[in-house]
N, C-alpha and C positions, 0 to 999 in steps of 0.2 A: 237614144233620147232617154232622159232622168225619166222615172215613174212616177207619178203623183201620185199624193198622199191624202191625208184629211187630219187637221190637229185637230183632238178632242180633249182639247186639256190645257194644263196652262205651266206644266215641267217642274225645271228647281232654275236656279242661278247661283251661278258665284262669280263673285270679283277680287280679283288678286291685287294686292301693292307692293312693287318691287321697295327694298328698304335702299337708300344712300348706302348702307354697308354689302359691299357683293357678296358679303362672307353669311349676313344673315340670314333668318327664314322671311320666307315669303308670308306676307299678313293674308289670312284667308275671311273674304264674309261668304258668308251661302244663304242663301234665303228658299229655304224649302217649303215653304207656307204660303208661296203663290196665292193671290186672289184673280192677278190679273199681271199680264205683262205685255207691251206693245214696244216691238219695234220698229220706227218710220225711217225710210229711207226717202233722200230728200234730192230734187234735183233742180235749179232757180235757171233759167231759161229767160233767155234777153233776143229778142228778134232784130232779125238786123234786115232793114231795106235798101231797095237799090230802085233810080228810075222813076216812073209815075206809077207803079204795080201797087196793088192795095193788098198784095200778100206777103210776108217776108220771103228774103230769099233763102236767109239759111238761119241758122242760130246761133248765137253765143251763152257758152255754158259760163255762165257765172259763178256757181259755186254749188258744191255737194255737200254734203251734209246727214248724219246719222244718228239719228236720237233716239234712248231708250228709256221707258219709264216702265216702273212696276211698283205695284203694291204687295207689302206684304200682312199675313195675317197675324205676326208676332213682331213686338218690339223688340227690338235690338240696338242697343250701344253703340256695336259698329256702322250702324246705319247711318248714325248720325257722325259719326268719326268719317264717311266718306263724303257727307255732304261738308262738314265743316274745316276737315282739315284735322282735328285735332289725335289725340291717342288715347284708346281707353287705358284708363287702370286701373285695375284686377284686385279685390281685396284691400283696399286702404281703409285707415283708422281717419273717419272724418264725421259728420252729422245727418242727422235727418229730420225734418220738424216735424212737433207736435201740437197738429192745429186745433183752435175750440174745443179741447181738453174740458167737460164738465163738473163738477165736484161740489156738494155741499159743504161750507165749512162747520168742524164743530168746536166745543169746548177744548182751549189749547190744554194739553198735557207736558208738553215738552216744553210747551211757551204758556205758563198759569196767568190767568188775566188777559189771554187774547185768544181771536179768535185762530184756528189752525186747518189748513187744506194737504193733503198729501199727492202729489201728484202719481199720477200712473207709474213713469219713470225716473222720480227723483234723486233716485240713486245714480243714476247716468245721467243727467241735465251734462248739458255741455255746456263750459263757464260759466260755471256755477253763481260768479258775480254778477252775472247780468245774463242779457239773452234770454229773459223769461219776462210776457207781459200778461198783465191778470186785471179782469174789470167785472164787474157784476153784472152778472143777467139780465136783469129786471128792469134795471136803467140803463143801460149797457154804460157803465160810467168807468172811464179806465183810471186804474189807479198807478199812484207815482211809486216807483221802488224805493228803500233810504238804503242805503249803503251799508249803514248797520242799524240795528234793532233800537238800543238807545232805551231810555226809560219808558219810550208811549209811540205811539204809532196811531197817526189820524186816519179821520174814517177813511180820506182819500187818500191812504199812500200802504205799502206792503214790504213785506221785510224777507228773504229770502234764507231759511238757516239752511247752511248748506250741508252742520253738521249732522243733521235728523231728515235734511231730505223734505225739509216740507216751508210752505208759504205761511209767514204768519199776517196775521190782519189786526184791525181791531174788534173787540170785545162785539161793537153791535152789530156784527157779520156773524154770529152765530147761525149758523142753523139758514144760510142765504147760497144760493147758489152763485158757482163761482166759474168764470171762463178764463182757462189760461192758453197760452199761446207759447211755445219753449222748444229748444232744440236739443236733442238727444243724441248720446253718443251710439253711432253705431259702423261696422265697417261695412263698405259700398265696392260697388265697381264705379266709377267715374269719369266722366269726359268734359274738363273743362272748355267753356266755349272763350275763347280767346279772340281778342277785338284786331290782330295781325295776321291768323291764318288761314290761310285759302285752301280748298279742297285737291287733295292730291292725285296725279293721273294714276290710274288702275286701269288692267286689264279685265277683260267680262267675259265669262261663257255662259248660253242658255242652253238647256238638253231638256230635251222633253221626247219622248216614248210613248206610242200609240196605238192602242190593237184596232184594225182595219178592219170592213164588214167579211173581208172572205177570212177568218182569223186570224191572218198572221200580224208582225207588229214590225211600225216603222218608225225610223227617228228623225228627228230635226235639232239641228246644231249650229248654234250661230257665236263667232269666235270675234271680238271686237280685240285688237290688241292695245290700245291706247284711248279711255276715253276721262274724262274728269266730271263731276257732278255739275248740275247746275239747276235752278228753281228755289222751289218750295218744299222744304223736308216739315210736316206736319203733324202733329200728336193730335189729332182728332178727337179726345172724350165727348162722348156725349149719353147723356141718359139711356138708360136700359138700350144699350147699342154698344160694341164690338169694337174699341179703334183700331185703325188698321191704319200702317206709316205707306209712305209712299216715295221713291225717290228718282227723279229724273237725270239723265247722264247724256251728254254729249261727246261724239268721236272728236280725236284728235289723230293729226298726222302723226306717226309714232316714228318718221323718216329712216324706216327701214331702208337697207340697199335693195330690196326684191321689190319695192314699191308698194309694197300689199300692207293692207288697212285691216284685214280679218277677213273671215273665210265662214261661211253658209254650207253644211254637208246636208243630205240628207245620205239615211241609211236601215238597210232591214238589220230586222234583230229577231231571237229567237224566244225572247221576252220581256216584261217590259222594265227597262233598268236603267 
Protein backbone atom coordinates (compact mmCIF):
# COMPACT_ATOMS: atom_id res chain seq x y z
CA UNK A 1 0.00 0.00 0.00
CA UNK A 2 1.21 3.79 -1.40
CA UNK A 3 2.15 5.82 2.05
CA UNK A 4 0.63 8.92 2.77
CA UNK A 5 1.62 12.03 2.68
CA UNK A 6 0.69 15.69 3.76
CA UNK A 7 1.09 18.66 0.95
CA UNK A 8 2.32 21.68 2.63
CA UNK A 9 2.80 23.80 -0.26
CA UNK A 10 1.52 24.72 -3.44
CA UNK A 11 4.75 23.31 -5.97
CA UNK A 12 5.66 24.92 -9.51
CA UNK A 13 3.85 23.79 -12.99
CA UNK A 14 4.44 23.88 -16.39
CA UNK A 15 2.57 23.36 -19.60
CA UNK A 16 4.14 22.18 -22.65
CA UNK A 17 2.75 22.97 -26.55
CA UNK A 18 3.53 20.56 -28.99
CA UNK A 19 4.24 22.91 -32.34
CA UNK A 20 2.51 21.61 -35.94
CA UNK A 21 6.25 21.16 -36.99
CA UNK A 22 7.64 17.75 -35.43
CA UNK A 23 11.04 19.15 -36.12
CA UNK A 24 10.49 22.06 -33.72
CA UNK A 25 10.96 22.94 -29.98
CA UNK A 26 8.50 22.28 -27.69
CA UNK A 27 6.87 25.96 -26.24
CA UNK A 28 7.42 25.72 -22.50
CA UNK A 29 5.14 28.02 -19.65
CA UNK A 30 6.26 27.33 -15.98
CA UNK A 31 4.68 29.15 -13.36
CA UNK A 32 6.75 29.09 -10.29
CA UNK A 33 5.11 31.67 -8.34
CA UNK A 34 2.10 29.49 -7.15
CA UNK A 35 -0.41 31.23 -4.90
CA UNK A 36 -2.61 28.36 -5.29
CA UNK A 37 -3.48 25.45 -7.59
CA UNK A 38 -6.51 23.07 -7.44
CA UNK A 39 -7.03 20.10 -9.21
CA UNK A 40 -10.78 18.52 -9.36
CA UNK A 41 -11.36 15.43 -10.68
CA UNK A 42 -14.84 14.93 -11.67
CA UNK A 43 -17.23 11.98 -12.11
CA UNK A 44 -21.43 12.89 -13.34
CA UNK A 45 -23.32 9.75 -12.18
CA UNK A 46 -26.91 8.99 -13.58
CA UNK A 47 -28.85 6.36 -11.55
CA UNK A 48 -30.61 3.97 -13.23
CA UNK A 49 -33.99 2.19 -11.76
CA UNK A 50 -35.55 -0.98 -12.21
CA UNK A 51 -39.19 -2.15 -10.58
CA UNK A 52 -41.19 -0.41 -7.85
CA UNK A 53 -37.63 -0.13 -5.52
CA UNK A 54 -37.09 3.52 -4.41
CA UNK A 55 -33.33 2.88 -4.78
CA UNK A 56 -31.31 2.76 -7.92
CA UNK A 57 -30.10 -0.37 -8.96
CA UNK A 58 -26.92 0.52 -10.48
CA UNK A 59 -25.29 3.48 -12.17
CA UNK A 60 -24.63 5.03 -15.27
CA UNK A 61 -21.25 6.92 -15.64
CA UNK A 62 -21.95 9.57 -17.79
CA UNK A 63 -19.09 11.40 -18.12
CA UNK A 64 -15.46 12.15 -16.44
CA UNK A 65 -13.87 15.04 -16.33
CA UNK A 66 -10.59 16.82 -15.03
CA UNK A 67 -10.04 20.46 -14.35
CA UNK A 68 -7.19 22.50 -13.31
CA UNK A 69 -7.09 25.96 -12.18
CA UNK A 70 -4.11 28.00 -10.59
CA UNK A 71 -2.98 31.27 -9.89
CA UNK A 72 -0.05 32.75 -10.33
CA UNK A 73 1.82 35.44 -8.54
CA UNK A 74 3.64 36.89 -11.71
CA UNK A 75 2.32 38.13 -14.92
CA UNK A 76 3.21 36.36 -17.77
CA UNK A 77 2.52 36.76 -21.66
CA UNK A 78 2.47 33.19 -22.16
CA UNK A 79 -0.28 32.95 -19.91
CA UNK A 80 -2.27 34.53 -21.78
CA UNK A 81 -0.95 32.84 -25.22
CA UNK A 82 -2.40 29.58 -23.58
CA UNK A 83 -5.76 30.99 -22.80
CA UNK A 84 -6.16 32.64 -26.08
CA UNK A 85 -4.56 30.86 -28.55
CA UNK A 86 -2.21 33.38 -29.87
CA UNK A 87 1.85 33.66 -29.90
CA UNK A 88 3.99 35.79 -28.01
CA UNK A 89 6.63 38.09 -29.73
CA UNK A 90 9.81 38.75 -28.28
CA UNK A 91 11.38 42.09 -28.77
CA UNK A 92 9.35 44.01 -31.64
CA UNK A 93 9.50 47.74 -32.79
CA UNK A 94 5.74 48.73 -31.83
CA UNK A 95 4.21 51.38 -29.14
CA UNK A 96 3.14 52.03 -25.83
CA UNK A 97 0.92 55.00 -24.55
CA UNK A 98 1.40 57.86 -22.86
CA UNK A 99 -1.45 58.63 -20.57
CA UNK A 100 -2.52 62.30 -18.87
CA UNK A 101 0.99 63.38 -19.52
CA UNK A 102 1.03 67.01 -17.47
CA UNK A 103 2.97 70.05 -18.69
CA UNK A 104 2.65 73.73 -18.26
CA UNK A 105 2.86 75.50 -21.34
CA UNK A 106 5.47 78.34 -21.82
CA UNK A 107 6.54 81.30 -23.97
CA UNK A 108 7.10 79.61 -27.68
CA UNK A 109 10.85 79.76 -28.58
CA UNK A 110 10.84 77.53 -31.46
CA UNK A 111 7.39 78.79 -32.25
CA UNK A 112 7.63 83.11 -31.37
CA UNK A 113 4.08 84.25 -30.69
CA UNK A 114 2.67 80.97 -29.36
CA UNK A 115 2.29 79.28 -26.74
CA UNK A 116 4.80 75.83 -26.51
CA UNK A 117 4.51 72.29 -24.40
CA UNK A 118 7.38 69.81 -24.82
CA UNK A 119 6.36 66.52 -24.06
CA UNK A 120 8.19 63.88 -22.01
CA UNK A 121 8.94 61.67 -25.07
CA UNK A 122 8.64 63.83 -27.96
CA UNK A 123 11.28 62.68 -29.58
CA UNK A 124 9.83 59.17 -29.93
CA UNK A 125 5.84 60.14 -30.37
CA UNK A 126 4.72 57.50 -32.60
CA UNK A 127 3.23 59.15 -35.96
CA UNK A 128 4.21 61.95 -35.42
CA UNK A 129 1.06 63.31 -37.59
CA UNK A 130 -1.37 62.37 -35.32
CA UNK A 131 -1.85 60.03 -32.31
CA UNK A 132 -1.44 62.73 -29.86
CA UNK A 133 -4.47 64.46 -28.06
CA UNK A 134 -3.95 67.51 -25.70
CA UNK A 135 -6.84 69.55 -23.60
CA UNK A 136 -6.55 71.87 -20.78
CA UNK A 137 -6.72 71.20 -17.21
CA UNK A 138 -8.90 73.50 -15.74
CA UNK A 139 -11.82 73.01 -18.22
CA UNK A 140 -10.71 69.85 -19.31
CA UNK A 141 -11.62 71.37 -22.94
CA UNK A 142 -10.08 69.22 -25.65
CA UNK A 143 -8.40 70.76 -28.38
CA UNK A 144 -8.60 70.09 -32.17
CA UNK A 145 -4.97 69.27 -34.01
CA UNK A 146 -4.54 71.41 -37.76
CA UNK A 147 -2.53 69.55 -39.71
CA UNK A 148 -0.04 72.25 -40.03
CA UNK A 149 0.76 75.28 -38.19
CA UNK A 150 -0.26 77.93 -40.78
CA UNK A 151 -0.19 81.64 -39.72
CA UNK A 152 -2.50 81.46 -36.17
CA UNK A 153 -3.61 78.64 -34.28
CA UNK A 154 -7.08 79.29 -32.23
CA UNK A 155 -7.49 78.96 -28.61
CA UNK A 156 -9.26 75.61 -29.44
CA UNK A 157 -7.09 73.80 -31.80
CA UNK A 158 -2.98 72.58 -31.51
CA UNK A 159 -0.38 72.25 -33.90
CA UNK A 160 2.17 69.43 -33.50
CA UNK A 161 5.98 70.39 -34.72
CA UNK A 162 7.30 67.35 -35.26
CA UNK A 163 10.63 68.95 -36.07
CA UNK A 164 11.40 70.20 -32.31
CA UNK A 165 9.48 67.59 -30.69
CA UNK A 166 6.97 69.89 -29.11
CA UNK A 167 2.98 70.97 -29.11
CA UNK A 168 2.38 74.43 -30.02
CA UNK A 169 -0.81 76.36 -28.76
CA UNK A 170 -1.98 79.72 -28.80
CA UNK A 171 -0.44 82.69 -27.31
CA UNK A 172 -3.10 82.72 -24.32
CA UNK A 173 -2.19 79.14 -22.99
CA UNK A 174 0.89 80.61 -21.51
CA UNK A 175 1.70 79.64 -18.39
CA UNK A 176 -1.78 77.05 -18.38
CA UNK A 177 -1.47 73.67 -17.65
CA UNK A 178 -1.77 71.19 -20.15
CA UNK A 179 -2.86 67.27 -20.41
CA UNK A 180 -1.73 65.14 -23.32
CA UNK A 181 -2.43 61.74 -24.22
CA UNK A 182 0.16 60.13 -27.11
CA UNK A 183 1.74 57.03 -28.07
CA UNK A 184 5.47 56.31 -27.93
CA UNK A 185 7.74 54.39 -29.71
CA UNK A 186 9.11 51.69 -27.81
CA UNK A 187 9.98 47.84 -28.41
CA UNK A 188 7.60 45.10 -26.41
CA UNK A 189 7.05 41.66 -26.13
CA UNK A 190 3.60 41.09 -27.60
CA UNK A 191 0.50 38.84 -27.99
CA UNK A 192 -2.06 39.93 -30.18
CA UNK A 193 -5.49 38.97 -29.28
CA UNK A 194 -7.15 37.78 -32.49
CA UNK A 195 -11.12 37.61 -32.94
CA UNK A 196 -10.40 33.63 -34.88
CA UNK A 197 -8.15 31.94 -32.32
CA UNK A 198 -8.83 29.34 -29.99
CA UNK A 199 -6.78 28.14 -27.27
CA UNK A 200 -4.32 25.32 -28.04
CA UNK A 201 -4.17 21.71 -26.47
CA UNK A 202 -0.93 21.58 -24.06
CA UNK A 203 0.25 19.17 -21.92
CA UNK A 204 0.58 20.02 -17.81
CA UNK A 205 2.81 18.77 -15.18
CA UNK A 206 2.57 19.79 -11.31
CA UNK A 207 5.58 18.83 -8.87
CA UNK A 208 5.55 19.81 -5.70
CA UNK A 209 8.12 18.52 -2.83
CA UNK A 210 7.38 18.39 0.94
CA UNK A 211 9.37 17.87 4.12
CA UNK A 212 7.15 15.51 6.51
CA UNK A 213 6.87 15.85 10.43
CA UNK A 214 9.40 12.78 10.92
CA UNK A 215 11.97 14.77 8.32
CA UNK A 216 12.26 13.22 5.47
CA UNK A 217 10.50 14.73 2.11
CA UNK A 218 7.91 13.50 -0.34
CA UNK A 219 6.53 14.34 -3.74
CA UNK A 220 3.59 14.64 -5.64
CA UNK A 221 3.18 14.57 -9.37
CA UNK A 222 0.26 14.91 -11.34
CA UNK A 223 0.91 14.41 -15.39
CA UNK A 224 -2.12 15.62 -17.60
CA UNK A 225 -1.19 14.73 -21.15
CA UNK A 226 -3.86 16.63 -23.18
CA UNK A 227 -5.70 19.49 -21.92
CA UNK A 228 -6.87 23.00 -23.48
CA UNK A 229 -7.70 26.24 -21.41
CA UNK A 230 -11.03 27.46 -20.72
CA UNK A 231 -12.71 30.29 -18.43
CA UNK A 232 -11.62 33.58 -17.31
CA UNK A 233 -7.95 34.70 -17.79
CA UNK A 234 -8.12 38.02 -15.51
CA UNK A 235 -5.64 41.11 -14.88
CA UNK A 236 -6.85 41.91 -11.50
CA UNK A 237 -5.30 45.56 -10.60
CA UNK A 238 -6.52 46.96 -7.90
CA UNK A 239 -5.22 49.60 -5.37
CA UNK A 240 -2.56 49.08 -2.93
CA UNK A 241 -2.98 45.09 -3.81
CA UNK A 242 -0.83 42.57 -5.66
CA UNK A 243 -2.55 41.26 -9.08
CA UNK A 244 -2.25 37.89 -9.46
CA UNK A 245 -3.48 36.13 -13.11
CA UNK A 246 -5.20 32.99 -12.79
CA UNK A 247 -5.95 30.34 -15.53
CA UNK A 248 -8.30 27.48 -15.81
CA UNK A 249 -7.69 24.21 -18.08
CA UNK A 250 -9.63 21.39 -18.95
CA UNK A 251 -8.57 17.57 -19.86
CA UNK A 252 -9.00 16.37 -23.18
CA UNK A 253 -8.84 12.65 -24.55
CA UNK A 254 -5.29 12.96 -26.17
CA UNK A 255 -6.59 9.14 -27.85
CA UNK A 256 -3.56 7.51 -27.06
CA UNK A 257 -3.37 3.59 -27.91
CA UNK A 258 -2.57 2.78 -23.90
CA UNK A 259 -5.82 4.57 -23.17
CA UNK A 260 -4.18 6.74 -20.48
CA UNK A 261 -5.11 10.41 -19.91
CA UNK A 262 -1.98 11.10 -17.35
CA UNK A 263 -0.61 9.79 -14.52
CA UNK A 264 -0.53 10.95 -10.40
CA UNK A 265 2.97 9.54 -8.88
CA UNK A 266 3.68 10.12 -5.57
CA UNK A 267 7.49 9.81 -4.43
CA UNK A 268 10.21 10.13 -1.49
CA UNK A 269 13.09 12.23 -2.14
CA UNK A 270 16.07 13.10 -0.39
CA UNK A 271 15.22 16.82 -0.70
CA UNK A 272 13.28 19.18 -1.59
CA UNK A 273 13.53 19.68 -5.53
Amino acid sequence: MAKKMIIKGVGTFMAKRYPTDPMGAIEVVTLGTLQDLKIDLNVELEDIFGGDGLFAIDVLVKSKSIEVSATDAKFDLDAIQLMMGSTVQEQVKSYVWVLNEQAVATTGTANSGFAEVKPAFGSTIYEKDAGIAVRLKDSNTLLKQLPSKGSAVKADEFFYDAANGLVVLNAVHIDKEIVMNYKRDEVVDMVDLLVDEVPFPISVIHHGTFQQKDGTFAGVETELYMCRAKGTFSINAQRAAASASAISLQILDPERPDGKIGSIKRFSATSKI
